[in-house]
C-alpha positions as CSV (number, residue, x, y, z in Angstrom):
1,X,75.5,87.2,30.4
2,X,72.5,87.8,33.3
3,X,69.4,89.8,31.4
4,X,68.7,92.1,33.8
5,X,66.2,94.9,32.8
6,X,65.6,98.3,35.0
7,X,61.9,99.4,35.5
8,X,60.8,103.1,36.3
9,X,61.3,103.7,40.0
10,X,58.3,103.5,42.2
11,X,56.5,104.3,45.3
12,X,56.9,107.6,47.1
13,X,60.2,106.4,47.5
14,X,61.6,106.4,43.9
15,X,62.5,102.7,44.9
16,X,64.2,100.6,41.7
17,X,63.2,96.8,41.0
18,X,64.7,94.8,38.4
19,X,63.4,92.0,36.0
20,X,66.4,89.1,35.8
21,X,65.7,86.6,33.2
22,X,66.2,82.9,32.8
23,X,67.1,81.2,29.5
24,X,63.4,79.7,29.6
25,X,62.0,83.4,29.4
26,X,60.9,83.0,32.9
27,X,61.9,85.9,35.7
28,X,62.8,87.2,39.3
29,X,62.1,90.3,40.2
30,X,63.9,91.8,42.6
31,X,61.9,94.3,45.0
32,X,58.2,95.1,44.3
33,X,58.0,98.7,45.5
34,X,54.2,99.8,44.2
35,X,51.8,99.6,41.2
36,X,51.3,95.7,40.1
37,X,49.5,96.8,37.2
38,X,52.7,98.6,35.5
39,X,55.3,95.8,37.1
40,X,53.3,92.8,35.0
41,X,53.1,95.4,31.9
42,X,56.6,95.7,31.6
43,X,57.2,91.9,32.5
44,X,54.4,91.1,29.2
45,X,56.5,93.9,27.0
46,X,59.7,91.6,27.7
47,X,57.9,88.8,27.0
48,X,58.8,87.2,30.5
49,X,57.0,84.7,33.1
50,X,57.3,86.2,36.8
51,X,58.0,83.0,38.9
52,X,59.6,84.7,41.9
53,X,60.2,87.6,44.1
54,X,63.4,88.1,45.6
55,X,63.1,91.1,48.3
56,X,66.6,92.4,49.6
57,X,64.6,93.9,52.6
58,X,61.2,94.4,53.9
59,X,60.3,97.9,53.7
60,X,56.9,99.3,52.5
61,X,58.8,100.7,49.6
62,X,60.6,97.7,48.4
63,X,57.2,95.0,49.1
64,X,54.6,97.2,48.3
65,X,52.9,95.3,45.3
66,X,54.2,91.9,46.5
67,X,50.7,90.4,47.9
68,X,48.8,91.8,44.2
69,X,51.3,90.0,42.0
70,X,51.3,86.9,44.2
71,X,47.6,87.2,43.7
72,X,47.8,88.0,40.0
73,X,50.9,85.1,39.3
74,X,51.4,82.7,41.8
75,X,54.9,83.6,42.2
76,X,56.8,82.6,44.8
77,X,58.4,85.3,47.4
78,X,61.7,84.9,49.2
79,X,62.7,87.6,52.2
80,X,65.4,86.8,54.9
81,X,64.5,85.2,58.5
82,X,64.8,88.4,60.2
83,X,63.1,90.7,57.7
84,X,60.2,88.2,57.8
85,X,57.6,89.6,59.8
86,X,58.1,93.0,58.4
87,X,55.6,91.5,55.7
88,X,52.9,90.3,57.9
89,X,52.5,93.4,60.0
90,X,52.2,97.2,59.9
91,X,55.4,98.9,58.8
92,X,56.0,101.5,61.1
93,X,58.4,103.0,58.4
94,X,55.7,103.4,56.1
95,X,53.6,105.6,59.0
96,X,57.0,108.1,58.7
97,X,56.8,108.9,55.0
98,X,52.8,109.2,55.5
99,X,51.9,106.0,53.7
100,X,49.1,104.4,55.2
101,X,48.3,100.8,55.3
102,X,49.8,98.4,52.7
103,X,48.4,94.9,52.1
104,X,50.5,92.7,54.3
105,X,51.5,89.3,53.0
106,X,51.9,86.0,55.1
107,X,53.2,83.5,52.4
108,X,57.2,84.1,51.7
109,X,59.9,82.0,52.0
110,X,62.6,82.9,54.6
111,X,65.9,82.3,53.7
112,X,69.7,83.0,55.2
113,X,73.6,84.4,54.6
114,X,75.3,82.0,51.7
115,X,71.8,80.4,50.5
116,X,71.5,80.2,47.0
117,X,68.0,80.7,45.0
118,X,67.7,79.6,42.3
119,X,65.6,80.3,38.8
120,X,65.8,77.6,36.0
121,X,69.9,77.9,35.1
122,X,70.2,81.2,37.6
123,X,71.6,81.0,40.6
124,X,71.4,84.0,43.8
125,X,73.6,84.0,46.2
126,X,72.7,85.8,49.4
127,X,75.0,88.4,50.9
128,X,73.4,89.2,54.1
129,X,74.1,93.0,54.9
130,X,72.1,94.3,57.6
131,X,72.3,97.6,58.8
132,X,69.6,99.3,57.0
133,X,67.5,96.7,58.5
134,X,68.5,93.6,60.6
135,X,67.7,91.3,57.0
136,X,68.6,93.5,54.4
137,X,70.9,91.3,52.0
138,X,72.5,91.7,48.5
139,X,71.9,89.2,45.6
140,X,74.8,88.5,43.7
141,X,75.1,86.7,40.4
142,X,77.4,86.6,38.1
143,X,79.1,89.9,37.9
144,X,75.9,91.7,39.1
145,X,75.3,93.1,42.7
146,X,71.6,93.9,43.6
147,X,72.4,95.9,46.8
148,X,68.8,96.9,47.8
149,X,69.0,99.8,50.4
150,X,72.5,98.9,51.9
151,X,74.8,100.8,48.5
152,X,73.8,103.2,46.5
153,X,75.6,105.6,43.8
154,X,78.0,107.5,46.2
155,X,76.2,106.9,49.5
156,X,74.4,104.1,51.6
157,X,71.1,103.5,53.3
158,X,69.8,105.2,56.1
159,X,70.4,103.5,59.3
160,X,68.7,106.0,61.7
161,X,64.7,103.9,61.2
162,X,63.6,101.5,63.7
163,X,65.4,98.0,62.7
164,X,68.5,99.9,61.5
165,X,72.5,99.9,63.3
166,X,75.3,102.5,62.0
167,X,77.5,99.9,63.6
168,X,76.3,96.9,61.8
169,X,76.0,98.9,59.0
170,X,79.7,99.7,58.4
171,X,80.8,96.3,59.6
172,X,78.3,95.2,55.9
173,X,80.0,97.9,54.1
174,X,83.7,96.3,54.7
175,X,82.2,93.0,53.8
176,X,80.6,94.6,50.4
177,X,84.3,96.2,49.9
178,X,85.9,92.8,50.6
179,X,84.4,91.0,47.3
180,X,86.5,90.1,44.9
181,X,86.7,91.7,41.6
182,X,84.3,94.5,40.0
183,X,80.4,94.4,40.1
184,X,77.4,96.3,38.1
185,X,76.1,97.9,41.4
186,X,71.9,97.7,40.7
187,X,70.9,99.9,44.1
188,X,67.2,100.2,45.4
189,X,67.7,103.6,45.0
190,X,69.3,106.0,42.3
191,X,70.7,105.1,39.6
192,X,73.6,102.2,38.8
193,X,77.2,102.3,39.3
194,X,80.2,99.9,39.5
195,X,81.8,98.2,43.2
196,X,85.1,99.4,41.9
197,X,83.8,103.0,41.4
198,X,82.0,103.2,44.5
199,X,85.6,101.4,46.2
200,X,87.0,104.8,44.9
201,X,84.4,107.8,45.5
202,X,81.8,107.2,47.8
203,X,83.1,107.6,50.9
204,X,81.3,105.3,53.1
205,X,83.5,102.3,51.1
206,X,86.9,104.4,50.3
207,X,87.2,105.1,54.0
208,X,88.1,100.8,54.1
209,X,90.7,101.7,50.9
210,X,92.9,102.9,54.5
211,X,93.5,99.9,56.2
């Protein structure tokens, strides 16, 4: 069974990130909204190593305290090929919720739909789901889905921000309603749910539950 553990939502946002642990007590975070100094806290009270940062998008509110942990750990940071350069330049999203300038970070590692990452015995698989952005993804392992800003609890990410398509959205929505079997749902945004529950109530996935 994956160890995943929940921190306090962050950034102006209320944006979630999650600590997934390896056997070897090292971890991946997943997002890194805001606030370092409480992120490597809570990593020290679970008596965890960061090694990586797995980012299911690149928006101020999801990458926000990437370049201090990179500075405080040496971690390594994964994004996908066409959220990229969202880290390396002013986030015009951030300029909309009146968050000025975030330090920018030049050092990730791109990768694509189907790669796997890996952490000791963990293994990632990429979902690419864009939508919200053009390189939003989901991380799956196991039976966990970390679905970033593309699913939440009974709704979905906006897709009215520069980068994002309603079209391409719903077209990421029937492939997230495709997968097989039930998942624990861990959104970057409100709180956790199941794939099977949101198959049945939300309405931006029950409307596939037609065809």
């Amino acid at each position: 069974m994956v160890r995943v553990y929940k921190l306090a939502p962050l950034s102006v946002c209320d944006t979630n990130s999650y600590l997934v642990a390896s056997s070897e007590n090292n971890c991946a975070l997943i997002d890194a909204p805001d606030d370092a100094e409480y992120i490597l806290d809570q990593i020290g009270l679970y008596g965890l190593t960061l090694k990586k940062i797995f980012l299911t998008h690149g928006h101020f509110d999801h990458v926000g305290a990437v370049a201090d942990l990179y500075d405080e750990t040496g971690c390594e940071v994964y994004i996908h090929e066409k959220d990229l350069s969202k880290l390396a330049k002013d986030d015009a999203v951030a300029r909309l919720f009146g968050v000025g300038k975030i330090r920018r970070f030049s050092y990730a590692k791109p990768f694509g739909d189907n790669d796997i990452l890996t952490l000791d015995e963990l293994e990632f698989d990429v979902l690419h789901t864009p939508g919200h952005t053009s390189g939003s993804v989901c991380f799956l392992i196991e039976d966990c889905m970390f679905s970033g800003d593309t699913l939440f609890y009974r709704s979905i990410g906006r897709t009215d921000m520069p980068d994002g398509d309603p079209v391409i959205m719903k077209q990421s929505l029937k492939k997230i309603y495709d997968l097989g079997g039930d998942l624990k749902v861990y959104p970057g945004h409100l709180s956790t749910t199941t794939l099977d529950a949101e198959r049945h109530y939300n309405p931006y996935l029950s409307y596939f539950g037609d065809f």
